[in-house]
N, C-alpha and C positions, 0 to 999 in steps of 0.2 A: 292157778287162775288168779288167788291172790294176791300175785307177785308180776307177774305176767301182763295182764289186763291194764292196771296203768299206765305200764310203760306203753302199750299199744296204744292206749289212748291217746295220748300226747302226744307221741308221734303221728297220729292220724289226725288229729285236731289242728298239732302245731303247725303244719305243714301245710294242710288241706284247707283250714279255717284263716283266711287270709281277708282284710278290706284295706291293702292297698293298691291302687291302681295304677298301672304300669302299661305299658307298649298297646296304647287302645289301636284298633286299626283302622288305619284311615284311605280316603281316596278323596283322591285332587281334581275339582272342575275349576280349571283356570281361563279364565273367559278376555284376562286380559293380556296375559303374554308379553309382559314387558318385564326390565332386572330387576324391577320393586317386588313384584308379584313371588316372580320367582325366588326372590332373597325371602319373602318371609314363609314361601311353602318349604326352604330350607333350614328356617331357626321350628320348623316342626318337623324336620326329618332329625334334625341333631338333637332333640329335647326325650330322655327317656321316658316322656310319660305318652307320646304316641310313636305308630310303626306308619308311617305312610308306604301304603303297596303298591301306588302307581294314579295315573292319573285317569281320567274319564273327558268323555267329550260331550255329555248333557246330562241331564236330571234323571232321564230312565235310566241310565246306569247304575247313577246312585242309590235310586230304589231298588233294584234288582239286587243289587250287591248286600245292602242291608236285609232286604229280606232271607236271603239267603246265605245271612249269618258271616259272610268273607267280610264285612266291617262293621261298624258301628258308628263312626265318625263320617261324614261329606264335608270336605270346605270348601265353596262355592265363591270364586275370585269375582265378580262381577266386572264388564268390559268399566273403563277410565277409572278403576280404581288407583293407579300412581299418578294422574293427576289430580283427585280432590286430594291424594296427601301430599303430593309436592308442592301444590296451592296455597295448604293448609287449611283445608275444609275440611269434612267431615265424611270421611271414606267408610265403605261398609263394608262388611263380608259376612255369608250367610255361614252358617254351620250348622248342621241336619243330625241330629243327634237321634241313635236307637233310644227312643227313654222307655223299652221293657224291662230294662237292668236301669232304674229310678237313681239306686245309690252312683255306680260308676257313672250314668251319663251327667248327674248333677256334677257331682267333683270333677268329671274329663270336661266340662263347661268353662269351669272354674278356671281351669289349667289353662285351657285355647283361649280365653280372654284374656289373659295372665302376657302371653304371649304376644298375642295380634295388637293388645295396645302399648306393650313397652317396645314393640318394633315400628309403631306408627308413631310415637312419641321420637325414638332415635331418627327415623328418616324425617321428620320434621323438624327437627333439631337439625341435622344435616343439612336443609334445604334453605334454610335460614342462615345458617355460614356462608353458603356459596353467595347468596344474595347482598352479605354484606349487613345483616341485621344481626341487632343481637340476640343470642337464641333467651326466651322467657324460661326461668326456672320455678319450678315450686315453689310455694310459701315453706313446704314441709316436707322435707324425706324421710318415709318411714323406713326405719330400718327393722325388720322382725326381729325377735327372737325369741324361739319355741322350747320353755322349761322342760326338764325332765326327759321327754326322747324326743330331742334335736331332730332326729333325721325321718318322725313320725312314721316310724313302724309300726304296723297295726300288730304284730307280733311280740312288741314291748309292752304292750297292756295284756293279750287276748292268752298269752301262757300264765302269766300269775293268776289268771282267774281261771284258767284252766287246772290249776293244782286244788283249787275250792270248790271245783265241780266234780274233779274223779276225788276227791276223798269225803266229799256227799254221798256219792254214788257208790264207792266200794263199802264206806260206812255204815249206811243204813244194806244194804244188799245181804253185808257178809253175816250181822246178826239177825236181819229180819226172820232168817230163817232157822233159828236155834232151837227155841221155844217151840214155832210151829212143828218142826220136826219131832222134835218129842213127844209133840202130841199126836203124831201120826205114828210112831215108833210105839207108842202105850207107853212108854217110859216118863209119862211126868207125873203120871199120879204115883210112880217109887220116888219121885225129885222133890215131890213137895209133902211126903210123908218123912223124910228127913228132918232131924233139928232145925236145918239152914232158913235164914229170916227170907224174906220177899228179897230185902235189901243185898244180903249178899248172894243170891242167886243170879240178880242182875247184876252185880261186882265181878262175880266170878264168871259168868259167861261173857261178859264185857271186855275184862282182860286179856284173854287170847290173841281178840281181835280189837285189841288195844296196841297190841303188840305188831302186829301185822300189818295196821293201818299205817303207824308211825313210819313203818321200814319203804311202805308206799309212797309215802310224805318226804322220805329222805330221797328216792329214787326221782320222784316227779321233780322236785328241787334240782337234783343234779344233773337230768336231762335238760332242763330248763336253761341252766347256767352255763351249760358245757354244750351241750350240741346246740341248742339256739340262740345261746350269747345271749341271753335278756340280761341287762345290768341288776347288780342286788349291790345295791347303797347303804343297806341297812344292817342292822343289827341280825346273823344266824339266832343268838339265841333268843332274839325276842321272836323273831320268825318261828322257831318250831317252839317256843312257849306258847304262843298262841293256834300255833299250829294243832297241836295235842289239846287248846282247850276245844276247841273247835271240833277235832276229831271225836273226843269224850261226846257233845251234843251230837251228832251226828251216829255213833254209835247206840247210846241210849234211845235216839229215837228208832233206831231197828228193834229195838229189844222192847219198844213199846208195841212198834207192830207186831212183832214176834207175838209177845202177849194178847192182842187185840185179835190176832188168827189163831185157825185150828187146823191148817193147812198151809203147806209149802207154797202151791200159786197163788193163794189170794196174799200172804204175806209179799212176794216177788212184788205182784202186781201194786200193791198198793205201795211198798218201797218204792217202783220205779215212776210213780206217779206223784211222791209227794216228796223225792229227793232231784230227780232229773230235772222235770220241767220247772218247778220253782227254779234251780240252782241257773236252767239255763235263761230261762227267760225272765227274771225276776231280780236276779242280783246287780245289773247294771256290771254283769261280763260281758256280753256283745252289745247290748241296747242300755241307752243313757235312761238312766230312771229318769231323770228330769224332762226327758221328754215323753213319758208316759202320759195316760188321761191319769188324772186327781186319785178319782177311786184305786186304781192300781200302785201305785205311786203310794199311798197308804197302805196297801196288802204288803209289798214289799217289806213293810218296816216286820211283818210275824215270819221271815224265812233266815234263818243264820245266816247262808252266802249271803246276800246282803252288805252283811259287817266286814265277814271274815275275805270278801272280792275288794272291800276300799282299805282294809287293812295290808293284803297281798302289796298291792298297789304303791299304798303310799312306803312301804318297806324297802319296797323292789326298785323303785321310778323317782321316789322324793328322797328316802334315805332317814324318812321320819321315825320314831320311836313310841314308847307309852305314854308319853310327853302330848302327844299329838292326838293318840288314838285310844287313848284310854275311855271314850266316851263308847265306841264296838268292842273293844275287848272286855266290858263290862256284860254288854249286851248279849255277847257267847256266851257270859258264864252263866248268867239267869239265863238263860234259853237252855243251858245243859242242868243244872240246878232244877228247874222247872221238869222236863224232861225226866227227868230220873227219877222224881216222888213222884208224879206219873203213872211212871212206869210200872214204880215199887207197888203203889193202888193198888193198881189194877191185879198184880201180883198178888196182892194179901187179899183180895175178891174170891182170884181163883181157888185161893189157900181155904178158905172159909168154906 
């Protein structure tokens, strides 16, 4: 399961866990029926970011059809829309957006305005040639261009922060339950009648699954790379350098719960409450810390992912080094440093 389990993850996350928006579904009320009309309900049949399914002949349609999930999108032609833009007035067109799915209809928004004004720009440009005027140009053509993943794959951020969320989760999991176990087994009071210090009871039960976590870290890496093509710009070894420091915090805080329970479930339980939900919601893997409220936005700064999801990042996406991120990779190692005298305490309590 310790071998197993990541890869499933990742495979079900990388695949499953997607925010790009693609082939939205649409239906057409065209009210005006002339080639203008109709040329631009077709620079949205050719545009991959919607699926037009056919056209409609009034407004209950459109509702009907959104209610009943067959689209999400209405464009709404309104009658003399190609003569205010042959004119060069100010033509309009509705668009009826499902906003129960908030993120896709804002961004399919975005897209269909993207659209409808650089084709009312072109026919107006056009309509001024024939005229014999000359067409007005911008003071300013913006030309984009989008650093690090060009072609904005939500897939190029959402897997490197996917390898700092299963090696949280398998981290803390696979030790939380060492300690407790032996205290269900009767076997820890032979464990700590032994010479061995607090410190190397946590060393040595840490190591095993030192060892297993890394092989984890190599596997989520080369799924990563090789079946979902995510670019790695950066440096392998500074990658699993900080990989492994990170894994070390993340283990020792199992082996802190391990110590802090006296039982297998409440160990589980509180592993998966204080490695899952911080790592997913917390680290700024799917959600922008910066767009947090204040208060959170400051909790975040006491959870490892954190560091070790803009470290991922900047390795994988920018190509940066310690050079860069030496201010997180500091941060892991006092978070596992921290963690581990912790840990050892709490151990030398029990030992007393």
């Amino acid at each position: 399961m310790a071998l197993a389990l990541p890869i499933l993850m990742i495979l079900l996350f990388g695949y499953a866990l997607t925010l790009d928006v693609d082939r939205i579904p649409t239906m057409v009320f065209d009210s005006d029926r002339t080639p203008e009309s109709r040329e631009m309900i077709s620079r949205f049949q050719g545009s991959c970011y919607f699926s037009v399914l056919g056209a409609v002949e009034d407004y209950q349609s459109i509702e009907q059809k959104v209610n009943r999930d067959e689209c999400m999108l209405g464009i709404v032609i309104p009658q003399n829309y190609a003569r205010d833009l042959l004119s060069g007035g100010a033509p309009q067109i509705q668009m009826l957006f499902d906003g129960s799915d908030s993120n896709t209809a804002s961004i399919g928004l975005g897209y269909a305005n993207a659209i409808a004004q650089s084709f009312a720009a072109e026919i107006q440009v056009r309509a001024q040639n024939r005229m014999g005027r000359s067409a007005l140009s911008a003071p300013v053509e913006p030309r984009l261009r989008v650093w690090y993943n060009s072609q904005l794959k939500s897939k190029n951020y959402i897997v490197p922060g996917l390898i700092a969320l299963i090696l949280m989760i398998i981290g803390a999991l696979l030790t939380s339950l060492t300690l407790a176990r032996e205290w269900e087994m009767g076997t820890m009071e032979q464990l700590l009648s032994t010479p061995l210090r607090p410190a190397e009871i946590a060393l040595g039960k840490m190591s095993a699954y030192f060892t297993l976590g890394l092989i984890d870290m190599l596997l989520t890496i080369i799924v990563g790379v090789v079946i979902f093509r995510v670019p790695q710009r950066g440096s392998y070894v500074f990658l699993v350098s900080s990989g492994c420091l990170f894994l070390v915090g993340a283990l020792f805080w199992g082996i802190l719960i391990s110590a802090l329970s006296r039982t297998q479930m409440l160990a589980y339980q509180l592993a998966m409450l204080t490695s899952f939900l911080p790592a997913f919601l917390l680290s700024g893997f799917v959600f922008a810390i910066e767009n947090m409220p204040i208060p959170v936005q400051v909790a975040t700064f006491l959870f490892p992912t954190r560091y070790f999801v803009k470290i991922l990042k900047g390795i994988f996406l920018r190509g940066v080094g310690v050079e860069v991120l030496y201010t997180e990779v500091g941060m892991l190692a006092i978070y596992a440093l921290l963690v581990f005298l912790v840990a050892v305490k709490k151990l030398r309590q029990k030992v007393a």
